[in-house]
C-alpha positions as CSV (number, residue, x, y, z in Angstrom):
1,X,32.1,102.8,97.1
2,X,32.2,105.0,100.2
3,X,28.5,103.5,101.4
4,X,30.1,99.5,100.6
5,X,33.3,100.1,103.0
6,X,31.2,101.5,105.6
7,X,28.5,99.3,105.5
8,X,31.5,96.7,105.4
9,X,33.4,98.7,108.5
10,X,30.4,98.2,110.8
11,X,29.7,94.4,109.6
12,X,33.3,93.5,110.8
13,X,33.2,95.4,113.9
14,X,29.9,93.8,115.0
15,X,31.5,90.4,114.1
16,X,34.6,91.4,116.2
17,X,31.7,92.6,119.2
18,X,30.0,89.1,119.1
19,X,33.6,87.3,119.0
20,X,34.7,89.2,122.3
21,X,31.5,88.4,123.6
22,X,31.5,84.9,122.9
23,X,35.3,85.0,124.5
24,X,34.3,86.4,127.3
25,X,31.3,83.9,128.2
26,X,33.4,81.2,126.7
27,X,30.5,80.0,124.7
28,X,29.4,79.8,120.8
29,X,26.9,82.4,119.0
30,X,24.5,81.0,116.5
31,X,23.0,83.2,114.4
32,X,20.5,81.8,112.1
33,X,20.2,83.3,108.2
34,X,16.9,84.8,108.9
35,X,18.2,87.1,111.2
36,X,21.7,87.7,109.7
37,X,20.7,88.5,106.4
38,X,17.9,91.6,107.6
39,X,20.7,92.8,109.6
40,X,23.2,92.8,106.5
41,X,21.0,94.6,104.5
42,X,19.8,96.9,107.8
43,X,23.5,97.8,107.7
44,X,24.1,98.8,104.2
45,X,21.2,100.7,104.4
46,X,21.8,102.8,107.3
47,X,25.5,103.4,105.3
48,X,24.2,104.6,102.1
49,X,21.6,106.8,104.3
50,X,25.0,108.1,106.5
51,X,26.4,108.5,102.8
52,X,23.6,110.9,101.0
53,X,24.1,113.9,104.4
């Protein structure tokens, strides 16, 4: 469980980092599902790796 709300943690504050970003430059960001979904599991992975230390 510890590994799922991190990986969970750092998902929402990336989202929160491209939303200022997109603020900021007062455009939209379009991420398309092939890159999204590596970097989901690129996430949870580097969680459950942070977990096992």
């Amino acid at each position: 469980m510890e590994t799922f709300g991190r990986g969970c943690l750092w998902l929402i504050l990336g989202v929160l980092g491209l939303f200022v970003i997109a603020v900021i430059t007062q455009s939209s960001i379009h991420i398309p599902w092939f890159i999204f979904i590596p970097a989901v599991i690129l996430v949870f992975w580097m969680a459950s790796k942070k977990s096992k230390k």
